[in-house]
N, C-alpha and C positions, 0 to 999 in steps of 0.2 A: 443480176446476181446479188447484188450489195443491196437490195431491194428485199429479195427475199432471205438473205442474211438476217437484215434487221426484221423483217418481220417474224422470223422464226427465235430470235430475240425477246421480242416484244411477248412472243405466246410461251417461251422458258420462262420470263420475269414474269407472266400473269399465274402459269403453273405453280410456282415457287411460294407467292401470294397466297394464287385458293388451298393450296395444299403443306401450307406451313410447317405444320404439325409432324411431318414428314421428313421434311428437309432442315437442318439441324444447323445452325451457323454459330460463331466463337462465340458471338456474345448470348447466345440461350441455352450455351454448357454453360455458359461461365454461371449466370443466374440460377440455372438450377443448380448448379453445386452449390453456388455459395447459400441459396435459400435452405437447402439441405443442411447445410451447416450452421447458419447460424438461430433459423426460425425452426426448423423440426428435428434439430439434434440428432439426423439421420447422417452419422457418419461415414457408414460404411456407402450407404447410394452418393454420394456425396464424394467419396475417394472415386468410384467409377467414373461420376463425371468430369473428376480433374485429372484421372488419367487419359479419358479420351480427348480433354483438350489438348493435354500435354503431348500426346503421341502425335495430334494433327495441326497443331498450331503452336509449337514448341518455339515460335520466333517472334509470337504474338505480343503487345504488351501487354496482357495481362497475365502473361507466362508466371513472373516474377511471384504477384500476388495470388497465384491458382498454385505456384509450387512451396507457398509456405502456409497456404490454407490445408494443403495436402498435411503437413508437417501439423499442424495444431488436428486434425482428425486421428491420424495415426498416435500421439499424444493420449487424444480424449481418451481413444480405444484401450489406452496403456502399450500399445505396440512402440516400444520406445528405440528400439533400434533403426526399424524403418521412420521412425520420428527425426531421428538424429540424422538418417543419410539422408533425409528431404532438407533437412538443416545443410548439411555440407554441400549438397549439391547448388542449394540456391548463394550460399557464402561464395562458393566459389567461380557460379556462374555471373552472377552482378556483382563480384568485387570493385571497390569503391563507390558505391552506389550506399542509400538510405536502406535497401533492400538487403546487403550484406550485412550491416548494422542490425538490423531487425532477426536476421538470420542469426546472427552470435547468441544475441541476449534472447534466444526462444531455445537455442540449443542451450545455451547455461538455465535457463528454465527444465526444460527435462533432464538437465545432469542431476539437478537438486531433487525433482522426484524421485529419481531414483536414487537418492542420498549419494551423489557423489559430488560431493559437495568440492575436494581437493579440486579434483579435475575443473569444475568450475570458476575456479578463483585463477586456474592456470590460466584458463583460455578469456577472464576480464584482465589480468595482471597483462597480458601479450596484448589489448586490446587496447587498455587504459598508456599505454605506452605509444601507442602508433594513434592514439585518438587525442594527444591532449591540445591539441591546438583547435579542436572543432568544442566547445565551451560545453554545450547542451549534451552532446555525447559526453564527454569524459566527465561531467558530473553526473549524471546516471548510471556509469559505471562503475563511480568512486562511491555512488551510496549502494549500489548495488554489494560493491566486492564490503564495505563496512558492513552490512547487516550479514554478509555469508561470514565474517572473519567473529563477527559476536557468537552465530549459531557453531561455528566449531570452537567456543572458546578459545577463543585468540585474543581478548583482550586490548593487546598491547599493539596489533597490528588495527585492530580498527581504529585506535585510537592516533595511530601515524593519517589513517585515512583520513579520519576528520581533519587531522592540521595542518596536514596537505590544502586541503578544503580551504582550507582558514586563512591560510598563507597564501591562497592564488589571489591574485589580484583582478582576473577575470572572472571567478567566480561569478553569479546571479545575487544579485544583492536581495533577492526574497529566499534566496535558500540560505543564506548565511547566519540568520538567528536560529531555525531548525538543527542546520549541522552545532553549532553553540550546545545547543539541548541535547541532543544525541550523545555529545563530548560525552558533559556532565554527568548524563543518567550511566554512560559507560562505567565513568570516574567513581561515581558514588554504587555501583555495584560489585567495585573492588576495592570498594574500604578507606580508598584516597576523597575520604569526605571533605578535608581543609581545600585539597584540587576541585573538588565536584561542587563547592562552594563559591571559590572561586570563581569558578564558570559562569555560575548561575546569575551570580551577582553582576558579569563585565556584557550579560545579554541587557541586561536595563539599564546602562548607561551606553551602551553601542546602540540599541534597537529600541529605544523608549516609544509604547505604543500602539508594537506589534505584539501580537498572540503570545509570540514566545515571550513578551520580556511578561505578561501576564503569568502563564506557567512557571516560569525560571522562580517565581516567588512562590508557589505551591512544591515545586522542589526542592527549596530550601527550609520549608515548613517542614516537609518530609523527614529531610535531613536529621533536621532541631528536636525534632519530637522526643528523645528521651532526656537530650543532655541540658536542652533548654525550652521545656514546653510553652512558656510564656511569649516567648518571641518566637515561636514554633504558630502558636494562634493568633500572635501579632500579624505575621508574614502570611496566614493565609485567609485573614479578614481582607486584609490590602488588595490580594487578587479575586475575592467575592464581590469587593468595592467596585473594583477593574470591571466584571465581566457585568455587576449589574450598569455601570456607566456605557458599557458597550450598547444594552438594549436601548439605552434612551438617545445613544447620540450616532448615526448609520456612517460617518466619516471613521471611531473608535474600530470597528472591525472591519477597513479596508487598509489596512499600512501594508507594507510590505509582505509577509506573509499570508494575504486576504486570499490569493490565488493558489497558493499551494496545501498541500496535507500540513496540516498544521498536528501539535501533538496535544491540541484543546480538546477538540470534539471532530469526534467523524461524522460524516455527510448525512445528512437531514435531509430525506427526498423532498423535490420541489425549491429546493432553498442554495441560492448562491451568494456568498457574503457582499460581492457589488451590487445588487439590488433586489432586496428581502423588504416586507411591507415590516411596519411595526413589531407586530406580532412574531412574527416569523424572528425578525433579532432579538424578541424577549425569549423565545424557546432558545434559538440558540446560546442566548448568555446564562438562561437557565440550566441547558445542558452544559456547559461550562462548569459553572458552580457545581453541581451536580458528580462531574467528573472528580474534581476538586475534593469534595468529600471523601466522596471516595476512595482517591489515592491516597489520603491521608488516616485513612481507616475510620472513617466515621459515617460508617453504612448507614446506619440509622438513618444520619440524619437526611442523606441521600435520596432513600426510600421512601423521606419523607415529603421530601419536598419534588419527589416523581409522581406520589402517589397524590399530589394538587395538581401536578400540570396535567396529570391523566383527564382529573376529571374538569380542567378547564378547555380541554380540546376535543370532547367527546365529538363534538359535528366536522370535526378536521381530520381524517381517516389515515390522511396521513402521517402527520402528527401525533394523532393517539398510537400508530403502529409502532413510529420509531419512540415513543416513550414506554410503550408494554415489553419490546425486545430490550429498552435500556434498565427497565426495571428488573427483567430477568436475568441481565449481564449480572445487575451488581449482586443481587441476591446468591446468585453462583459464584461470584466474588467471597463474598461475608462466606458462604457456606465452606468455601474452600481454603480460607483462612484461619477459619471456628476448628475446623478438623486438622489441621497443622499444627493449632495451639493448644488443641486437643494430647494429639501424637508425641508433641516434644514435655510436655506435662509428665505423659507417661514417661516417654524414655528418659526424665530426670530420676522419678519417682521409682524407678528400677532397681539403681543403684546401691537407695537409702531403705527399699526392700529385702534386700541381701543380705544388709550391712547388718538389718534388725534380725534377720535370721540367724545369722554368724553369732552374735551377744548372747541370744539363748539358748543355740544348740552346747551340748555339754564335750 
């Protein structure tokens, strides 16, 4: 009998084999859904097949990540409630878990599409409180809830966030000159320029080196530009200095902020700041400079110095990509600035409009 057991065995397991296609097992839901999601953007096929895992293998490990794949499809679709109860469901079912974690910050993700931004800051505020002993979490909540506490104009509250930041003493000591920057640019877009000076200045004698302390002196140029234009051009020759020193020497763009979003330059495909060939750090420190101009309003000279490296990287596709998208950023830049100084031109000239009206009417 245990004879013909196993052999009736042996011929379900050869079955199962030649007729695969048929017989469905966790892990070929699990790949078709997830290839549905993330290679053919088929979300709705995609939801079917993380539902039928979830109703037949709801204890599986890959429950966790099949129920918040569910959660980012429901999202894409804009279906944001069933977005949010795949959120709650996975928070509450892997509580303490990296999976809970993931589940928060994806539900304060579709709070914020749908602009409920309060409610998102409720549920990082309760989060950053029970998380601050875990370093890597509670710093990505603290930069998280700073950038939501900027977009609802709250000023005053990001700016606690950052010096929270500042004052922890577990902090990552590569995000410590970022949050510096962040302070500052808060400080200097409410008028506290002596404070946003300040800042800028204690990132290059704290962080001499890194990214930021290069920036912090193109922020301070910024600063300078009306009241003191000469040390306004002084301060940001010193950081053109900086970034072309960067291309020529590959240890200059590895300090402490090499790894993270720095607020220099965005990512350059192909290009990691711990090991770029030559070339590759001259685009990046040209993109640098480039930014530099930029932020300081001298488009021009930006455009101009895109409109070289364009044509020195023709054979480099990638390369030449991300300098035709940076040259249309700034140009969209200039264009959007030209029409502002445009607008307030007028709305002075309104005024004294009126004024000449008023004088000659009888």
């Amino acid at each position: 009998m245990n004879r013909q057991r196993g052999i009736l065995s042996l011929c379900l397991l050869g079955a199962v084999l030649l007729l695969g296609c048929s017989v469905e097992v966790p892990e070929q839901i699990f790949i078709e859904g997830m290839n549905a999601l993330n290679q053919e953007g088929n979300f709705i096929y995609a939801l079917v097949q993380f539902d039928k895992f979830l109703s037949q293998y709801p204890d599986h490990e890959y429950a966790p990540t099949v129920l918040l794949s569910k959660a980012r499809c429901h999202w894409a679709l804009k279906e944001y409630e069933e977005a949010l109860a795949a959120c709650d469901r996975a928070a509450a079912s892997y509580g303490g878990t990296n999976k809970e974690i993931e589940a928060v910050f994806m539900k304060c993700g579709i709070l914020q599409a749908q602009d409920r931004l309060s409610d998102a800051i409720e549920i990082l505020e309760q989060l950053r409180g029970r998380m601050s002993g875990v370093v890597w979490i509670y710093q990505d909540i603290s930069m998280q809830l700073a950038g939501l506490y900027e977009r609802m104009e709250q000023p005053e509250k990001a700016l606690a966030v950052y010096d929270a930041l500042i004052d922890s003493t577990s902090v990552e000591a590569r995000l410590r000159p970022t949050v510096h920057i962040l302070k500052g640019k808060t400080l200097a877009r409410q008028g506290r320029e002596a404070e946003a000076r300040a800042t800028f200045d204690a990132i290059g004698q704290q962080f001499p080196g890194t990214d930021e302390a290069i920036w912090a002196n193109v922020e301070i140029s910024r600063l300078m530009q009306k009241e003191d234009p000469e040390s306004a051009e002084a301060y940001l020759q010193e950081a053109i200095e900086a970034f072309r020193q960067m291309a020529k020497a590959p240890e200059a763009a590895t300090g402490v902020a090499a790894d993270a979003t720095t607020a220099v330059v965005g990512a350059v495909p192909g290009m990691t700041p711990g090991g770029m060939t030559a070339p590759q750090r001259e685009l990046l420190a040209s993109l640098g400079i480039v930014r530099a101009y930029a932020y300081t309003n001298r488009y021009d000279q930006a455009i101009e110095l895109l409109e070289d490296l364009k044509n020195r990287y023709l054979q480099d596709p990638q390369a030449f990509q991300a300098i035709t998208m940076e040259i249309q950023e700034i140009r969209r830049q200039q264009q959007s600035e030209n029409q502002a100084s445009q607008d307030a031109q007028a709305q002075e000239a309104m005024p004294s409009a009126a004024t000449a009206v008023r004088s000659v009417s009888p």
